[in-house]
Gaussian input, Z-matrix of N, CA and C with variables (Angstrom, degrees):
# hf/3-21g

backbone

0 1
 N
 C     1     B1
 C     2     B2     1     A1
 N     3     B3     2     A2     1     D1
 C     4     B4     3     A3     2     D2
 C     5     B5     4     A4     3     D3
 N     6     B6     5     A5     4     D4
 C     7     B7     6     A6     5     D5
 C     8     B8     7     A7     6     D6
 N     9     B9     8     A8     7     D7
 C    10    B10     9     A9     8     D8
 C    11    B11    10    A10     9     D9
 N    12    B12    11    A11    10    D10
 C    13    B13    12    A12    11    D11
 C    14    B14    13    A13    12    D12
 N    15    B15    14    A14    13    D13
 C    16    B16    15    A15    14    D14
 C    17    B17    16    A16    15    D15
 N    18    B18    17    A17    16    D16
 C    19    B19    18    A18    17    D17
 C    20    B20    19    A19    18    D18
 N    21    B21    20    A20    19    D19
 C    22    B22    21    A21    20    D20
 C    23    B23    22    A22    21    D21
 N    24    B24    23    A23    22    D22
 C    25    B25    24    A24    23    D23
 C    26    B26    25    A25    24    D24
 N    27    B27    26    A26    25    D25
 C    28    B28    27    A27    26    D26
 C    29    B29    28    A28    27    D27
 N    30    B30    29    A29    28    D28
 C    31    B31    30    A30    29    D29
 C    32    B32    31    A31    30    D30
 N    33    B33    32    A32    31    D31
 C    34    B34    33    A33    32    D32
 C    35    B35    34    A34    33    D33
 N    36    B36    35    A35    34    D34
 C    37    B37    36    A36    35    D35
 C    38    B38    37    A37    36    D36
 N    39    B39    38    A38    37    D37
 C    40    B40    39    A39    38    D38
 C    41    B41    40    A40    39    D39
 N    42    B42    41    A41    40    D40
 C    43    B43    42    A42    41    D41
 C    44    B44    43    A43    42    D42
 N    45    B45    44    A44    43    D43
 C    46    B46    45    A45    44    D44
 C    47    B47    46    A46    45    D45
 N    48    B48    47    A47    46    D46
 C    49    B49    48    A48    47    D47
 C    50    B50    49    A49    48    D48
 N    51    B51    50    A50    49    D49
 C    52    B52    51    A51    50    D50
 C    53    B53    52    A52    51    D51
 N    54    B54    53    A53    52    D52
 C    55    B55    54    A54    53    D53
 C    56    B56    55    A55    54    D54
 N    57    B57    56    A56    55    D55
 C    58    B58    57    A57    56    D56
 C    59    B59    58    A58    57    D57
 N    60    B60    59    A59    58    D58
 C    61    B61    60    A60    59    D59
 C    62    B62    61    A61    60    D60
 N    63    B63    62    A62    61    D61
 C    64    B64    63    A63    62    D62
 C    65    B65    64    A64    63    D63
 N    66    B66    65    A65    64    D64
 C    67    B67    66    A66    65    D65
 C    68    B68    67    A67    66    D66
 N    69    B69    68    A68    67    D67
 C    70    B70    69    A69    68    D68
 C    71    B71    70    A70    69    D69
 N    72    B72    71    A71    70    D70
 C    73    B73    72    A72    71    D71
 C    74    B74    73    A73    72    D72
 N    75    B75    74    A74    73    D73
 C    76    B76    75    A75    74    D74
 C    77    B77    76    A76    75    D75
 N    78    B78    77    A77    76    D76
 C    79    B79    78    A78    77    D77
 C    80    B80    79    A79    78    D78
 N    81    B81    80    A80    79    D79
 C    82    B82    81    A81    80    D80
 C    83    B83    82    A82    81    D81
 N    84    B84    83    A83    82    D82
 C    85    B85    84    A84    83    D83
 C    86    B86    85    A85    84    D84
 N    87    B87    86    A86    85    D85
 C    88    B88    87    A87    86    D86
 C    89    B89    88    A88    87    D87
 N    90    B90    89    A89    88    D88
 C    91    B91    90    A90    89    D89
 C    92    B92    91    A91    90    D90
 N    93    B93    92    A92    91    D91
 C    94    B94    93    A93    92    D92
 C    95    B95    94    A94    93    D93
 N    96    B96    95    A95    94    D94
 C    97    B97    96    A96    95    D95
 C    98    B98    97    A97    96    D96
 N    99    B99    98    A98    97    D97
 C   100   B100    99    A99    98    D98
 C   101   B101   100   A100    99    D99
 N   102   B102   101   A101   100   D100
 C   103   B103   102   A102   101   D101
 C   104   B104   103   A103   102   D102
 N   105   B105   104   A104   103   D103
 C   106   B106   105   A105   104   D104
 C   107   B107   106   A106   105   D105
 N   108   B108   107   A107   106   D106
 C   109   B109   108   A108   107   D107
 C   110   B110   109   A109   108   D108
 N   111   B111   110   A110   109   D109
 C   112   B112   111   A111   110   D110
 C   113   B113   112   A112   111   D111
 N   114   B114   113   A113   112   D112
 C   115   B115   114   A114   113   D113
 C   116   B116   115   A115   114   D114
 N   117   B117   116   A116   115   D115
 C   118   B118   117   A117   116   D116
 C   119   B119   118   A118   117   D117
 N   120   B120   119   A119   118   D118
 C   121   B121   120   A120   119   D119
 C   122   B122   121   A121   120   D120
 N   123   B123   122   A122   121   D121
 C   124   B124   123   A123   122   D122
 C   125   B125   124   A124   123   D123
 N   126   B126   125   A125   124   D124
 C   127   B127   126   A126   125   D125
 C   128   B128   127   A127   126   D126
 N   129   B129   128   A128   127   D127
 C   130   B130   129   A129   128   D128
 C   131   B131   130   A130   129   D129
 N   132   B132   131   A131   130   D130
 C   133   B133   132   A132   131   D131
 C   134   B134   133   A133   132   D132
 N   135   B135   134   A134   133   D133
 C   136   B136   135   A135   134   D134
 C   137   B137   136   A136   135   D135
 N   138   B138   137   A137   136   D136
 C   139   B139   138   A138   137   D137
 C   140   B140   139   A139   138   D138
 N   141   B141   140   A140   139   D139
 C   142   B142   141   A141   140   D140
 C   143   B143   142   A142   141   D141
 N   144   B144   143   A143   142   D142
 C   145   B145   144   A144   143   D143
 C   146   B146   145   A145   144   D144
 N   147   B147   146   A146   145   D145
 C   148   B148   147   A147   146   D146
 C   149   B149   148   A148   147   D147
 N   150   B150   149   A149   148   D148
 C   151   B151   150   A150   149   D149
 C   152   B152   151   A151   150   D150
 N   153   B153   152   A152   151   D151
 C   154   B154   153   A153   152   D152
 C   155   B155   154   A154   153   D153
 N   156   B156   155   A155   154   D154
 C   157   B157   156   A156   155   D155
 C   158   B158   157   A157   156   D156
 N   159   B159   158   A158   157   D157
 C   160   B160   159   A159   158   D158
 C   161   B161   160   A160   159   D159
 N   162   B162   161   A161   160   D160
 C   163   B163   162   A162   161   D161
 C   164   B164   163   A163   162   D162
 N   165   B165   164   A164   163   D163
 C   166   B166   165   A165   164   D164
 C   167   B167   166   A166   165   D165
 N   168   B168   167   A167   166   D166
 C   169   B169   168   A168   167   D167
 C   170   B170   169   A169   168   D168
 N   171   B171   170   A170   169   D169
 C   172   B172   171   A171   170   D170
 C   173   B173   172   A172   171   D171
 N   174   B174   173   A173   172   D172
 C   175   B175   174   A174   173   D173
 C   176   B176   175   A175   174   D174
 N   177   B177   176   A176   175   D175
 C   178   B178   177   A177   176   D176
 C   179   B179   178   A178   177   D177
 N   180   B180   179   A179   178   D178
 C   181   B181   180   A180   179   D179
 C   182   B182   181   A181   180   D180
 N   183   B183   182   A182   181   D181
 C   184   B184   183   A183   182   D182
 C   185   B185   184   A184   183   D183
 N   186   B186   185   A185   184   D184
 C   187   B187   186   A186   185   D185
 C   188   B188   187   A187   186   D186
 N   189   B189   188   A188   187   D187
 C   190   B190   189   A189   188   D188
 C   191   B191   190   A190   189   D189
 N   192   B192   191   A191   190   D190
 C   193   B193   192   A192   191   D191
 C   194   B194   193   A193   192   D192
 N   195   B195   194   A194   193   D193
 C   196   B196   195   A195   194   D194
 C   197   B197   196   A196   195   D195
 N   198   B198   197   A197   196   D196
 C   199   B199   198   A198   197   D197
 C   200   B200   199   A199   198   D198
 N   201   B201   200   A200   199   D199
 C   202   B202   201   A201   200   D200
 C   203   B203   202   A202   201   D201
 N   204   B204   203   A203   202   D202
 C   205   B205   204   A204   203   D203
 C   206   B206   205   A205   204   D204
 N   207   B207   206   A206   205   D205
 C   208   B208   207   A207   206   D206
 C   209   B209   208   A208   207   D207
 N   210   B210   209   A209   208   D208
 C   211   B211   210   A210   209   D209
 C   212   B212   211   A211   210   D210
 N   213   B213   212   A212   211   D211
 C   214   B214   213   A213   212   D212
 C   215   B215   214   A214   213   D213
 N   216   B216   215   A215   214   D214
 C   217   B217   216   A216   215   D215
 C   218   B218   217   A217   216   D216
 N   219   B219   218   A218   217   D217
 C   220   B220   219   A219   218   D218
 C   221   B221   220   A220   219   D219
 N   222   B222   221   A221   220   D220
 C   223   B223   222   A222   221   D221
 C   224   B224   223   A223   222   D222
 N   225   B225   224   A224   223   D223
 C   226   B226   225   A225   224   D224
 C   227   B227   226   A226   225   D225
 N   228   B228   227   A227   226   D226
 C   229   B229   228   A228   227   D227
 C   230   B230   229   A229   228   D228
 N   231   B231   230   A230   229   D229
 C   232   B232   231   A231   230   D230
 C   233   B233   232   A232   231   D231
 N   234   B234   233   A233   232   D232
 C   235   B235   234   A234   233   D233
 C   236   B236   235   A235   234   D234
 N   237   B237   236   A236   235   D235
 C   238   B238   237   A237   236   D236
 C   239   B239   238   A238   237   D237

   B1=1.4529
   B2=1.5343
   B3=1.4877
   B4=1.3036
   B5=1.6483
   B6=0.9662
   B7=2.1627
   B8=1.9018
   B9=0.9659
   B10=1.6479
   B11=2.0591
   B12=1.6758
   B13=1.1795
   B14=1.5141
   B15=1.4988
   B16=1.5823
   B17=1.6015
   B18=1.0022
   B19=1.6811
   B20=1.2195
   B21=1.6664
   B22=1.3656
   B23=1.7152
   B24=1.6912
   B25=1.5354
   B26=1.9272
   B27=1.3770
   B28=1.4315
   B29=2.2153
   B30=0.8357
   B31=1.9414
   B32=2.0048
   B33=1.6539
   B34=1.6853
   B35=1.9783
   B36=1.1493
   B37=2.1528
   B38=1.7736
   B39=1.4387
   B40=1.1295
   B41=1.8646
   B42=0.9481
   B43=1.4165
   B44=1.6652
   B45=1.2797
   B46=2.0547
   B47=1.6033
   B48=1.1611
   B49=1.4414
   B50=1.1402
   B51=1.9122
   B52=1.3516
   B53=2.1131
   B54=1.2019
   B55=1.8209
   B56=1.4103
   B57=1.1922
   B58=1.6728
   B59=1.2320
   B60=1.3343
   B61=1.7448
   B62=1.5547
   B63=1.4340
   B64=1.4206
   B65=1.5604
   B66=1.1114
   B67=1.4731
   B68=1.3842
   B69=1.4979
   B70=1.2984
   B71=1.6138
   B72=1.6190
   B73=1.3852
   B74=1.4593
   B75=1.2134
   B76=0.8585
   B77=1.8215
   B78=0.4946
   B79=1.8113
   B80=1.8277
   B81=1.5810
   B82=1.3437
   B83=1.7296
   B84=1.1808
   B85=1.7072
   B86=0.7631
   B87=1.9489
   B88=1.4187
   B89=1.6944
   B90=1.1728
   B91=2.1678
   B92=1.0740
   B93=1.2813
   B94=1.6072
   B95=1.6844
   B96=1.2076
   B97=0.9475
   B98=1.8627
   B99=0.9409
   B100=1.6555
   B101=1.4604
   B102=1.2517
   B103=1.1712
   B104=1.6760
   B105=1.5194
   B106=1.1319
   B107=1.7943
   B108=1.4604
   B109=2.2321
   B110=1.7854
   B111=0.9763
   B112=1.6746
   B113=1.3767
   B114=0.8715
   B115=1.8687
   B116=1.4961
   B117=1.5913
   B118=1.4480
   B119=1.4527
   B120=1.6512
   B121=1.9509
   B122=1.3533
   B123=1.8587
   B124=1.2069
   B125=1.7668
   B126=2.0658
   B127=1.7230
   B128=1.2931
   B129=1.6934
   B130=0.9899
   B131=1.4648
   B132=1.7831
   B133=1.0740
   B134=1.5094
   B135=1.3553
   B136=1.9075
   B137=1.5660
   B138=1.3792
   B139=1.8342
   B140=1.3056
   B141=1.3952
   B142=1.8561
   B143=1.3380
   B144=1.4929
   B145=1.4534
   B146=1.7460
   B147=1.1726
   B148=1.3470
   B149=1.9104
   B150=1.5577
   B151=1.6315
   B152=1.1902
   B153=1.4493
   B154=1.5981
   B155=1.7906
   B156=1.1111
   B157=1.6987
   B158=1.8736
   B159=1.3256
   B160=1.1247
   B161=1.4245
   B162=0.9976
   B163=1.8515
   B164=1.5660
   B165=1.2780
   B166=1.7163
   B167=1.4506
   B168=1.8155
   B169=1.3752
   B170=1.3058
   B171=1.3491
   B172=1.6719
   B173=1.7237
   B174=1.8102
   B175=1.4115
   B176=1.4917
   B177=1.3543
   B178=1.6032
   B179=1.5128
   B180=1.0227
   B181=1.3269
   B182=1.7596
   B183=1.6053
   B184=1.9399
   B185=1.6335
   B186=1.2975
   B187=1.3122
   B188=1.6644
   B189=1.4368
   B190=1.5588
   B191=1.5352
   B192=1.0642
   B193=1.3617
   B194=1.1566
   B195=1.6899
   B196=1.4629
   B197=1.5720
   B198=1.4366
   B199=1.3786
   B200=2.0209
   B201=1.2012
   B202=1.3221
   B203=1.9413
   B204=0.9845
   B205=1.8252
   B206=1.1462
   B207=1.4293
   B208=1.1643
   B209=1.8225
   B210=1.6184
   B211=1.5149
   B212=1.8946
   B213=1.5170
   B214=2.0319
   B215=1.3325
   B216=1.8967
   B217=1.0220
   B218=1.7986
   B219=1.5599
   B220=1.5359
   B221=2.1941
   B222=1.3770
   B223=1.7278
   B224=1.8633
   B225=1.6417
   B226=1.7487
   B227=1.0196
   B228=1.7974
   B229=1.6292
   B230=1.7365
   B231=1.3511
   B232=1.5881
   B233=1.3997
   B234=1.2486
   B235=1.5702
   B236=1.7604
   B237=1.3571
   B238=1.5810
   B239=1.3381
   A1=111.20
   A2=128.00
   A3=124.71
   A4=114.30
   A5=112.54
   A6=122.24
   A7=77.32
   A8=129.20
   A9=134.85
   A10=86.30
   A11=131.64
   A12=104.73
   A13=110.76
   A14=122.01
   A15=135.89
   A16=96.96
   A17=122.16
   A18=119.27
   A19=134.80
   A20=91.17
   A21=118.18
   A22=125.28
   A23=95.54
   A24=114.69
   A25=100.09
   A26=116.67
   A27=113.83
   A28=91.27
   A29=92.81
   A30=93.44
   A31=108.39
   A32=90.63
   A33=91.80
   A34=106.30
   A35=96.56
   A36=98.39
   A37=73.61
   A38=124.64
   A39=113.22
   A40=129.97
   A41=125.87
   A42=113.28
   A43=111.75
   A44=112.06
   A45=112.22
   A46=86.55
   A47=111.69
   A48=120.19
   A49=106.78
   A50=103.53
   A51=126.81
   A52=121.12
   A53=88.74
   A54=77.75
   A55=140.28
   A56=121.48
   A57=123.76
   A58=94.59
   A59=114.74
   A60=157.69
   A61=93.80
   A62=102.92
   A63=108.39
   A64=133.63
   A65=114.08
   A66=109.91
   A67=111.43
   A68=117.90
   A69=117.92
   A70=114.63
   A71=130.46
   A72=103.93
   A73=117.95
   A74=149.61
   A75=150.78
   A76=115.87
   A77=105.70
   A78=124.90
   A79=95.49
   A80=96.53
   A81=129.61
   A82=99.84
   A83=110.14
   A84=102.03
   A85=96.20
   A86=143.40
   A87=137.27
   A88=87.20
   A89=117.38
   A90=131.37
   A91=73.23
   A92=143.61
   A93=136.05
   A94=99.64
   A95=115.71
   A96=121.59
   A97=121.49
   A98=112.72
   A99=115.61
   A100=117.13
   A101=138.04
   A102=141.77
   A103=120.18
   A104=86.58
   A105=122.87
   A106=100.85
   A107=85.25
   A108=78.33
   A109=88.04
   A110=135.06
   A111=115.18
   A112=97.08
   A113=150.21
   A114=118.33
   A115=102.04
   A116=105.36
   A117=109.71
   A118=122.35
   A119=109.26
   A120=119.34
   A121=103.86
   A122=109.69
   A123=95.21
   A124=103.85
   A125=95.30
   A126=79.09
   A127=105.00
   A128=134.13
   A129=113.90
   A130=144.12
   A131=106.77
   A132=115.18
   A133=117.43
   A134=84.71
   A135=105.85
   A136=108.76
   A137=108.35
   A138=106.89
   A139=121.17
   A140=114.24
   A141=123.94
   A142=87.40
   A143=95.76
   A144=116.23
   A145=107.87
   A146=106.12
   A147=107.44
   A148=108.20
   A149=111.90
   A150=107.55
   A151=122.81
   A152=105.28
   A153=120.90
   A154=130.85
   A155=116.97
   A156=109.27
   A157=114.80
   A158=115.40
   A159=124.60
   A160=122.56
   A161=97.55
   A162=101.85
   A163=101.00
   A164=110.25
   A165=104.53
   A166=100.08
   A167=114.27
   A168=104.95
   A169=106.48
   A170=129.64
   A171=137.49
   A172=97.79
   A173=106.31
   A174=115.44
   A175=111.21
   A176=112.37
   A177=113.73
   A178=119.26
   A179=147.56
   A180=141.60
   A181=124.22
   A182=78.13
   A183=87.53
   A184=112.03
   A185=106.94
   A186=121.43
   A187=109.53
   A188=88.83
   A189=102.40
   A190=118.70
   A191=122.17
   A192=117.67
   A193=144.78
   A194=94.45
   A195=89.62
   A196=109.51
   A197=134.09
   A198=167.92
   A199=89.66
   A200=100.11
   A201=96.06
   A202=130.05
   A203=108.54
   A204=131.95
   A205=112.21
   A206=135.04
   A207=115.28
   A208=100.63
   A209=107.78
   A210=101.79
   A211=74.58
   A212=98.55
   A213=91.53
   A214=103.42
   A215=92.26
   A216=108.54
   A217=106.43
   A218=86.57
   A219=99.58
   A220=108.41
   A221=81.58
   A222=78.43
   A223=86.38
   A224=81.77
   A225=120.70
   A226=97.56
   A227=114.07
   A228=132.06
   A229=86.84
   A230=125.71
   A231=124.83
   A232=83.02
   A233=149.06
   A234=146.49
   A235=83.54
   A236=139.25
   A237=117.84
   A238=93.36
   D1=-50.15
   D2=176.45
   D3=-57.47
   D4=-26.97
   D5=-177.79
   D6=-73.97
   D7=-94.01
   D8=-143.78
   D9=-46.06
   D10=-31.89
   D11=-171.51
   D12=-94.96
   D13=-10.59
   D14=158.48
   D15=-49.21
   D16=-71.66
   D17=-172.42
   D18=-30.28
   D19=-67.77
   D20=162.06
   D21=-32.07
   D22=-49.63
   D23=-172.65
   D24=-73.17
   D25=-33.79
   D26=-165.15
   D27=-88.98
   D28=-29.30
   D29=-173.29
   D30=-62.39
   D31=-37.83
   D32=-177.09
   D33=-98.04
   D34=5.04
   D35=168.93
   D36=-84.25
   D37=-70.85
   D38=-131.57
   D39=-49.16
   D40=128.08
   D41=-174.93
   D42=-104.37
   D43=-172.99
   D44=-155.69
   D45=-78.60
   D46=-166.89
   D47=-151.94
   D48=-149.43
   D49=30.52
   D50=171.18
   D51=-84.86
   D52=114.93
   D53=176.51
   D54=-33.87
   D55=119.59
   D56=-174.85
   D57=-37.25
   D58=-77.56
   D59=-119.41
   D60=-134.55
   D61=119.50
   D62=151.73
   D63=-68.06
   D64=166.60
   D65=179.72
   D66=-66.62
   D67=-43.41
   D68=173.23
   D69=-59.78
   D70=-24.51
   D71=156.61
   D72=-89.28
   D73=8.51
   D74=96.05
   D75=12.05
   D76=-97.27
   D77=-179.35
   D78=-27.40
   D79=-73.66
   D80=-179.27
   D81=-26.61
   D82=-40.58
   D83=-164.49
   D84=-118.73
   D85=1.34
   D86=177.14
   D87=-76.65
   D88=-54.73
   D89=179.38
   D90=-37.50
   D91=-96.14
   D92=-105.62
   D93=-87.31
   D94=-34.65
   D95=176.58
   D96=-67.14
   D97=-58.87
   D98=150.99
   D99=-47.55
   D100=-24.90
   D101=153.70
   D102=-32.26
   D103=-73.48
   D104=-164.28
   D105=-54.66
   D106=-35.19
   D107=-167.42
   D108=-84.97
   D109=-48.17
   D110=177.04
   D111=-61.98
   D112=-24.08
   D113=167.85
   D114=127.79
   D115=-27.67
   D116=-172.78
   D117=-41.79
   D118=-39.15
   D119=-162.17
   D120=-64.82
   D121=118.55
   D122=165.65
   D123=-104.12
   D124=-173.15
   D125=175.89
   D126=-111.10
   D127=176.61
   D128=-166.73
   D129=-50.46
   D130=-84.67
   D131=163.66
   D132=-31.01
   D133=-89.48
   D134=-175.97
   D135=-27.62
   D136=-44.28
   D137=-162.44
   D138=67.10
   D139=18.03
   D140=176.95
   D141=-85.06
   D142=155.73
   D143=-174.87
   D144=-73.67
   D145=156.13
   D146=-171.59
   D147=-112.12
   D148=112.48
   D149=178.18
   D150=-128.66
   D151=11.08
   D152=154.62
   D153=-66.21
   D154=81.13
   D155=-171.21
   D156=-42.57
   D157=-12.40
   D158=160.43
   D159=-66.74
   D160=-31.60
   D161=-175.16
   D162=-88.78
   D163=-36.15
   D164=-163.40
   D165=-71.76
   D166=-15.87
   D167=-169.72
   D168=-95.26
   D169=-11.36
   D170=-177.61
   D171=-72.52
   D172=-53.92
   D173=-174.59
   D174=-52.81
   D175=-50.42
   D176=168.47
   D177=-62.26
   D178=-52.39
   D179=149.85
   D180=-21.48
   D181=-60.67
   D182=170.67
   D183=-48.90
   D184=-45.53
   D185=-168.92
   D186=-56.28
   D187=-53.54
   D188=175.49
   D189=-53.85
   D190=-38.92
   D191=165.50
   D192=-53.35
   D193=-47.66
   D194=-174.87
   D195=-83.06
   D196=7.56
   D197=-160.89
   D198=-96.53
   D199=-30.93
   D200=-166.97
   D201=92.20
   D202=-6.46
   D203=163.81
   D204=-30.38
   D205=153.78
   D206=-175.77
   D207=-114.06
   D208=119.08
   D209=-149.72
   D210=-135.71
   D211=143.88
   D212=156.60
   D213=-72.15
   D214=164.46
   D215=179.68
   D216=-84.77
   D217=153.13
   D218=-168.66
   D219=-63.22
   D220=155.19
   D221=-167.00
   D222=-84.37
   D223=167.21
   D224=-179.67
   D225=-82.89
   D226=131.28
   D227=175.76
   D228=-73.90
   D229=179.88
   D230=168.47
   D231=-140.51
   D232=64.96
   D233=170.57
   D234=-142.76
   D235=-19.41
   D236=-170.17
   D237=-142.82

C-alpha cells in the first residue's frame, strides 16, 4: 500500500516534458555569456562592464524575449 501511495505522489509532482526555454534562448545567453568572460558584456544604462554570470544570464534571457523566444515570464520582486 505505501509503493501504490509513493507513485501516486511522484506521477502528480510530475510535469509534461515540454521545454522551458527554447533553443533560440538558449543561444541568446550562451552569446551573452561568452561575452561576458572576454570582458566585452556591457550593462545597459550604466555601460559598466558586466562580471556577474547572473547578470549575463538575466541579460540573455531579456534578450531572448524581446527576440520573441519562448522564455517564462520573469518572476515578481514582493518589495514593489
Amino acid at each position: 500500500m505505501a509503493t501504490t501511495k509513493k507513485a501516486a505522489k511522484k506521477s502528480a509532482k510530475k510535469k509534461s516534458a515540454a521545454r522551458k526555454y527554447s533553443p533560440k534562448a538558449s543561444k541568446s545567453v550562451e552569446r551573452e555569456v561568452k561575452a561576458m568572460k572576454k570582458g566585452q558584456l556591457k550593462s545597459g544604462r550604466s555601460g559598466k562592464k558586466v562580471t556577474s554570470r547572473k547578470q549575463a544570464i538575466a541579460i540573455g534571457l531579456s534578450e531572448a524575449r524581446k527576440a520573441g523566444a519562448k522564455v517564462p515570464a520573469k518572476k515578481k520582486s514582493s518589495g514593489e
